[in-house]
OpenMM code with the backbone's topology and positions (N, CA, C; nanometers):
from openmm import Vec3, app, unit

residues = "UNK UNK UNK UNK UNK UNK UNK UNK UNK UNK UNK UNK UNK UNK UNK UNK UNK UNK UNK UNK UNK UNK UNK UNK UNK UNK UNK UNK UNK UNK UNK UNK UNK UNK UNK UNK UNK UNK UNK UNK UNK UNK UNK UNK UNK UNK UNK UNK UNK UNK UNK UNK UNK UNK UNK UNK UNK UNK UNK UNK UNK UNK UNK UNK UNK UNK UNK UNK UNK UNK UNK UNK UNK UNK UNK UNK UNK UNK UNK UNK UNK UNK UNK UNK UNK UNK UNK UNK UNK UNK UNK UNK UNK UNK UNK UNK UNK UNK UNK".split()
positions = [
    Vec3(2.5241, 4.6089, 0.8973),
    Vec3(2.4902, 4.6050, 1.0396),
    Vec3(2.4175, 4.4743, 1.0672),
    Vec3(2.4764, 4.4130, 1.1109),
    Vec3(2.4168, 4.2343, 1.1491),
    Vec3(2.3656, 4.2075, 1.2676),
    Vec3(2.4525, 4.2958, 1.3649),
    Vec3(2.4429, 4.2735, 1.5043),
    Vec3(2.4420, 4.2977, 1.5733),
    Vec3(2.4001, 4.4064, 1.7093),
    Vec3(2.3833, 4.5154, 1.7479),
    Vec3(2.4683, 4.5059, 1.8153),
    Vec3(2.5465, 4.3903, 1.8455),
    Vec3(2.6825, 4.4173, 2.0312),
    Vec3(2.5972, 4.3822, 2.1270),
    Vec3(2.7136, 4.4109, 2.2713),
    Vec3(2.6585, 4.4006, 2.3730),
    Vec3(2.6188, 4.5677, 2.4220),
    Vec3(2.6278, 4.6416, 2.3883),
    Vec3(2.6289, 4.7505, 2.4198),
    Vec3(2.4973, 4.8235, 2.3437),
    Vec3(2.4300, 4.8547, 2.4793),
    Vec3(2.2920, 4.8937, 2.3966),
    Vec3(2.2840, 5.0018, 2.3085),
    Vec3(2.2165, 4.9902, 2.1672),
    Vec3(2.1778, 5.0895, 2.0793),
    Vec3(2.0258, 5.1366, 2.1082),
    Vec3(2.0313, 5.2825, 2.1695),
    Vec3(1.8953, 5.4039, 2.1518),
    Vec3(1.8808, 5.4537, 2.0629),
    Vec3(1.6878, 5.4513, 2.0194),
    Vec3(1.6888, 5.5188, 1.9266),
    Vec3(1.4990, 5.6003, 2.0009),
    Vec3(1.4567, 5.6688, 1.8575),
    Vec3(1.3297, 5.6976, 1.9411),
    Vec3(1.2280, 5.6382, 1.8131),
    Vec3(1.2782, 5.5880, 1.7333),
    Vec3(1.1546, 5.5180, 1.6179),
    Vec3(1.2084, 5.3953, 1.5707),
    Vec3(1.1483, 5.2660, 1.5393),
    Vec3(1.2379, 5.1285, 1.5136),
    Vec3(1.0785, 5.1303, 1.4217),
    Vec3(1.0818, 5.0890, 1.2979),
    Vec3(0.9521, 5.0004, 1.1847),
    Vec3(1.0174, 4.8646, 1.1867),
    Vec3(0.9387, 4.7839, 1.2581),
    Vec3(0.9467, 4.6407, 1.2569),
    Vec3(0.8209, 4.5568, 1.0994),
    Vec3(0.9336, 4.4952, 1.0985),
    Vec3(0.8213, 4.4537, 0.9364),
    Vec3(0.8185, 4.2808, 0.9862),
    Vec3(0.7022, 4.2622, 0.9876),
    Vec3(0.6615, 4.0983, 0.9822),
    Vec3(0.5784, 4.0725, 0.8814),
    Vec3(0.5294, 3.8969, 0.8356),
    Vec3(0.5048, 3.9123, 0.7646),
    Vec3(0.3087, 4.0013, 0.7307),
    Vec3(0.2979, 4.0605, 0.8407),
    Vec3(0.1965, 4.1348, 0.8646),
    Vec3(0.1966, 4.2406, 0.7815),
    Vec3(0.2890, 4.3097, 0.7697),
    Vec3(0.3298, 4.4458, 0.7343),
    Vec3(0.4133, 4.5139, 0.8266),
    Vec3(0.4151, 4.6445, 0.8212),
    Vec3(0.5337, 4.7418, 0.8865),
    Vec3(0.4471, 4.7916, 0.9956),
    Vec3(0.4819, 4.8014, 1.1389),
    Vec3(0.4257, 4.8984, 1.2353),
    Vec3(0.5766, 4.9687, 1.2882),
    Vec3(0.4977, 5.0972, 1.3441),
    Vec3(0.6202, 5.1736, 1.3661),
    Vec3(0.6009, 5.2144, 1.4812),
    Vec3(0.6700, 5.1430, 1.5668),
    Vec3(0.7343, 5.2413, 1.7486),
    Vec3(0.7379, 5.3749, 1.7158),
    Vec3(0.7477, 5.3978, 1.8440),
    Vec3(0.7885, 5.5586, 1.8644),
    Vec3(0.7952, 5.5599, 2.0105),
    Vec3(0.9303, 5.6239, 2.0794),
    Vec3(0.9447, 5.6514, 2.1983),
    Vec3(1.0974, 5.6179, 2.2807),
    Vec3(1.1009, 5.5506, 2.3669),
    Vec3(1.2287, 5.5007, 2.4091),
    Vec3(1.2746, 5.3653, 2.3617),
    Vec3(1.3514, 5.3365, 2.2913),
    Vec3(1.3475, 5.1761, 2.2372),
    Vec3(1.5285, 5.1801, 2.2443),
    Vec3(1.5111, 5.0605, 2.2668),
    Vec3(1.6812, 4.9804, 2.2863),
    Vec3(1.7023, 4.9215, 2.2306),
    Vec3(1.7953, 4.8999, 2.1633),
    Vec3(1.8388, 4.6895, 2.0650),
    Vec3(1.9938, 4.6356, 2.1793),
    Vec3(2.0218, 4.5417, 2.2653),
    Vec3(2.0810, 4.5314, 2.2623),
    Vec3(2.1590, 4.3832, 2.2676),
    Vec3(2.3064, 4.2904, 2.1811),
    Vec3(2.2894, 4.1884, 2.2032),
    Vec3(2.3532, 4.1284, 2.3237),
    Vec3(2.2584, 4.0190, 2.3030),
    Vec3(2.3142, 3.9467, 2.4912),
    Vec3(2.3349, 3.7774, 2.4605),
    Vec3(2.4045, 3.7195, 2.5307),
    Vec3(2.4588, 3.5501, 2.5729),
    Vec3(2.3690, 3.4942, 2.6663),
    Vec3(2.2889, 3.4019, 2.6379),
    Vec3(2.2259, 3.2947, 2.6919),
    Vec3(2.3092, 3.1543, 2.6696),
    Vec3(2.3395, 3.0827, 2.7522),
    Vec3(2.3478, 2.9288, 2.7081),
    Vec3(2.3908, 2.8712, 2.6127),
    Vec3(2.5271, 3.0142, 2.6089),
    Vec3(2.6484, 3.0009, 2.4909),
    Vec3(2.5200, 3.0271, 2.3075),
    Vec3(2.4587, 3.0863, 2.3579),
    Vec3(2.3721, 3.1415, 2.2376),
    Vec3(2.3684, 3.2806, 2.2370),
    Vec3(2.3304, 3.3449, 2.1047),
    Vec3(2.3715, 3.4821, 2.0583),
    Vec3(2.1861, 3.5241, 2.0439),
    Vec3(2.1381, 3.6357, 2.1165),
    Vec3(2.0056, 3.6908, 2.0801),
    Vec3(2.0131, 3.8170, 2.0780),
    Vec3(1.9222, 3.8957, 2.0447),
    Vec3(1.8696, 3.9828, 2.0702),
    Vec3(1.8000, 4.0502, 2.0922),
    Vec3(1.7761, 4.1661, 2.1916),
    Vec3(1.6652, 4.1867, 2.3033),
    Vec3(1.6356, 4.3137, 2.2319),
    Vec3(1.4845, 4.3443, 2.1710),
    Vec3(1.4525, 4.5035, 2.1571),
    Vec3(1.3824, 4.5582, 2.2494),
    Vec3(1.3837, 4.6673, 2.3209),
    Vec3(1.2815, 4.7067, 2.3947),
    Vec3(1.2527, 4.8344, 2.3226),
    Vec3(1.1000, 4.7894, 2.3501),
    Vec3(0.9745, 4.8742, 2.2591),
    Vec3(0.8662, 4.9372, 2.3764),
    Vec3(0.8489, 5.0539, 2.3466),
    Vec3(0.7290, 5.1440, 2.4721),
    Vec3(0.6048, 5.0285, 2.3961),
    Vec3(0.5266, 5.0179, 2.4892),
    Vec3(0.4252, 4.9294, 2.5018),
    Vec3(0.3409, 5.0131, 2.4847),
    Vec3(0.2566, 5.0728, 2.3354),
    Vec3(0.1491, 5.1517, 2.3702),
    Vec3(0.0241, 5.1093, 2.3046),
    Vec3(0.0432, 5.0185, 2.2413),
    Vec3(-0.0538, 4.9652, 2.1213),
    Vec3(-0.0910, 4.7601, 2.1776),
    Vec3(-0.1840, 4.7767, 2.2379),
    Vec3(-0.1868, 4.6319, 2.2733),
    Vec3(-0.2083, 4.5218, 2.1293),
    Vec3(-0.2723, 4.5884, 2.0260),
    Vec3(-0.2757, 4.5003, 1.8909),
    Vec3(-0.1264, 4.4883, 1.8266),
    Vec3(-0.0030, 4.6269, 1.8376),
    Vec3(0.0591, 4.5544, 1.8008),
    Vec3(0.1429, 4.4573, 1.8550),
    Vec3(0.1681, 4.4574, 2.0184),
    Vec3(0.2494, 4.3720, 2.0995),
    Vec3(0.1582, 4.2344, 2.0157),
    Vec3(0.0545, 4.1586, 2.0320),
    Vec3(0.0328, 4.1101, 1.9891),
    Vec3(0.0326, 4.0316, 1.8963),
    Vec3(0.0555, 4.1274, 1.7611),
    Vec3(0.0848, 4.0878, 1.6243),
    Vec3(0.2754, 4.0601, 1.6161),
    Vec3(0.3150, 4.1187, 1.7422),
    Vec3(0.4507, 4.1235, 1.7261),
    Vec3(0.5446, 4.0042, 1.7845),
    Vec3(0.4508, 3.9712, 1.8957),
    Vec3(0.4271, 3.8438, 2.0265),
    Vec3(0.3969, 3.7046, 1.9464),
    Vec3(0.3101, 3.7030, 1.8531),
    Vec3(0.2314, 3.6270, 1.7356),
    Vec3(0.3866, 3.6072, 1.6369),
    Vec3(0.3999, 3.6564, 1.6034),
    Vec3(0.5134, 3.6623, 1.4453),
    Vec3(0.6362, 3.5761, 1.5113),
    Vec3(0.6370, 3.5180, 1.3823),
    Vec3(0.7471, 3.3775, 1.3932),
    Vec3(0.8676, 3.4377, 1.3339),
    Vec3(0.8933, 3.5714, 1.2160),
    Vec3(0.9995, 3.5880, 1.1937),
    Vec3(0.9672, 3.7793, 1.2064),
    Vec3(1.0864, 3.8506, 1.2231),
    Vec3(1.0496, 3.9904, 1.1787),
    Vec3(1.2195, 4.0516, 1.1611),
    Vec3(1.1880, 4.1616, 1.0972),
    Vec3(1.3207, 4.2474, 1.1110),
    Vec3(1.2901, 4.4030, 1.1323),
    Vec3(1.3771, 4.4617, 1.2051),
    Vec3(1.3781, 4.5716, 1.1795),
    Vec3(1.4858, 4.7317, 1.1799),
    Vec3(1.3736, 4.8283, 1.1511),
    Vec3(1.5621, 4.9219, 1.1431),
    Vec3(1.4991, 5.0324, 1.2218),
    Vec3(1.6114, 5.0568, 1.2804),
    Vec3(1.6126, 5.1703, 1.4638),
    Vec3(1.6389, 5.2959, 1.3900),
    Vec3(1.5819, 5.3947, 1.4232),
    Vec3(1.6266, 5.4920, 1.4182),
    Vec3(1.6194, 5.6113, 1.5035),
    Vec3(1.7374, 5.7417, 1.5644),
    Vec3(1.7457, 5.8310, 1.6315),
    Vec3(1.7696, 5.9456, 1.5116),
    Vec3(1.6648, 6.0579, 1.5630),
    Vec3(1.6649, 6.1757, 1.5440),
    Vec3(1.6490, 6.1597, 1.3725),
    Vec3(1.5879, 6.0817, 1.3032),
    Vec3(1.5479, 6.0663, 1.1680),
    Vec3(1.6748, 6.0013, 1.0725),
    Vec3(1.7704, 5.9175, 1.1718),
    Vec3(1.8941, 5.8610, 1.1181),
    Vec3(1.8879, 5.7409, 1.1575),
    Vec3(1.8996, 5.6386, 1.0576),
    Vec3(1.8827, 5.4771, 1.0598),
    Vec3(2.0682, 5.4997, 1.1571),
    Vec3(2.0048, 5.4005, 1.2570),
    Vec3(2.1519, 5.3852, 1.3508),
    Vec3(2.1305, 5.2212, 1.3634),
    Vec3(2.0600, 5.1284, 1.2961),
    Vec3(2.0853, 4.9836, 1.3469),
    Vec3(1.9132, 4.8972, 1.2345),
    Vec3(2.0207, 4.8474, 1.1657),
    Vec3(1.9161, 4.7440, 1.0532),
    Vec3(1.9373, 4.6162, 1.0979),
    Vec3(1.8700, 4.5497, 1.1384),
    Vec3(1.8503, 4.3757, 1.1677),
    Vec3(1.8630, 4.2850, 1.0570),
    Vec3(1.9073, 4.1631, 1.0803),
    Vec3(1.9161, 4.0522, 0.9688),
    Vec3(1.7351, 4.0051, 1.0142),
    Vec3(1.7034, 3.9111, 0.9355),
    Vec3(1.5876, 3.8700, 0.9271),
    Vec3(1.6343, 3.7898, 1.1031),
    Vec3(1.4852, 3.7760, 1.1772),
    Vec3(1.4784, 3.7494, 1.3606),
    Vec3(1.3768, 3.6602, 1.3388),
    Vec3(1.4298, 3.5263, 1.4384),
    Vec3(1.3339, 3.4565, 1.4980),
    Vec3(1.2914, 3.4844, 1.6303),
    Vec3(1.1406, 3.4913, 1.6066),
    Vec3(1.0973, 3.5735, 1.7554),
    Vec3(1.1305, 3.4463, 1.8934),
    Vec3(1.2024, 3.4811, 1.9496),
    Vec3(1.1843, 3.3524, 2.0801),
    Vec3(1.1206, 3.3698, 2.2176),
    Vec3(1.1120, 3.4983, 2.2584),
    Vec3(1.0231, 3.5735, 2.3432),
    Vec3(0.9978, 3.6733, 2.3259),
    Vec3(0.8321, 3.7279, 2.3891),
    Vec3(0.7636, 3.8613, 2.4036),
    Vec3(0.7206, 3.8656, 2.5627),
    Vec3(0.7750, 3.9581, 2.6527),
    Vec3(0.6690, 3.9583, 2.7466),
    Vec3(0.7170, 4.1242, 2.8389),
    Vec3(0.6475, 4.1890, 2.8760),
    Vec3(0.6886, 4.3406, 2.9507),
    Vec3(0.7271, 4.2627, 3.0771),
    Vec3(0.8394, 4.3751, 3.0604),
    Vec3(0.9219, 4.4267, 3.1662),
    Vec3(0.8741, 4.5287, 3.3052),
    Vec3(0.9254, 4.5468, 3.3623),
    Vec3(0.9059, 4.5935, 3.4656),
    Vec3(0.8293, 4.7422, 3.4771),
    Vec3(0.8885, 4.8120, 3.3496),
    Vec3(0.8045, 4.9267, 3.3469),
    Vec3(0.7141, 4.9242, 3.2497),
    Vec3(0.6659, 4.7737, 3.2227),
    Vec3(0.5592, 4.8048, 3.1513),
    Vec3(0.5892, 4.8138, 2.9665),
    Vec3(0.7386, 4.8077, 2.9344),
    Vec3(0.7932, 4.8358, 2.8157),
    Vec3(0.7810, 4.6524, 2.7614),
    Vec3(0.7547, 4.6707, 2.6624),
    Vec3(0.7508, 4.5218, 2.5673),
    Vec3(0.8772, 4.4957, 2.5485),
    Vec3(0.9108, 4.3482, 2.5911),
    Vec3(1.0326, 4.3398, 2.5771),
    Vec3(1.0676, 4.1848, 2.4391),
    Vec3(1.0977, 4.1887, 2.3303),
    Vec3(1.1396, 4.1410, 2.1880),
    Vec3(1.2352, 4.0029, 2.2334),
    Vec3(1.2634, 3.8908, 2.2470),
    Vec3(1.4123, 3.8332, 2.2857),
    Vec3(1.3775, 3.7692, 2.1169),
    Vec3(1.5181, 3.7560, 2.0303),
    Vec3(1.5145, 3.7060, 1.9036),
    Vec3(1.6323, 3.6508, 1.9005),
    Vec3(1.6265, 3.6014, 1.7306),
    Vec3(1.7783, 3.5254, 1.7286),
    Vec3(1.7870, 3.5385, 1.5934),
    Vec3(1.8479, 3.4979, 1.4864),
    Vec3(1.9029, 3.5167, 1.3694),
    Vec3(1.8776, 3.3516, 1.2936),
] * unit.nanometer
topology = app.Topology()
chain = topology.addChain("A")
for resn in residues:
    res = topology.addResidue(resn, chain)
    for name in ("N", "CA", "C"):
        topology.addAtom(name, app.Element.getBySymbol(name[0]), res)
């Protein structure tokens, strides 16, 4: 699994590992990939509930991670360069990365 598509993948738990260590979401989260400027990224959206880890996550120059629904890995990342962090409209942290 390299690449999530254009077609968004839901899950309700994603452990993002930087070189910090592992923190683990929980809630509504998305991976999905999108085209910028003939460039390939990808966007995670993460419930915003922990302001230390947006932070540590906002901070991190590389991370990866693996999505999972209902206790089933549905989407593992190649190693991500973080290129943006900033919430969205409802308040959800929004990931933009690249490979």
């Amino acid at each position: 699994m390299s690449w999530p598509g254009t077609r968004p993948i839901h899950g309700d738990q994603v452990h993002v590992v930087t070189g910090s260590g592992v923190m683990v979401f929980t809630g509504d989260i998305q991976s999905v990939g999108v085209r910028r400027d003939g460039h390939g990224f990808v966007e995670l959206t993460l419930p915003d509930a922990d302001p230390q880890q947006r932070r540590v996550l906002g901070g991190a120059k590389e991370f990866e991670y693996r999505m999972y629904r209902g206790g089933t890995m549905v989407y593992q990342s190649p190693a991500l360069t973080v290129r943006q962090a900033h919430r969205n409209e409802t308040g959800a942290l929004v990931v933009t990365a690249s490979p």
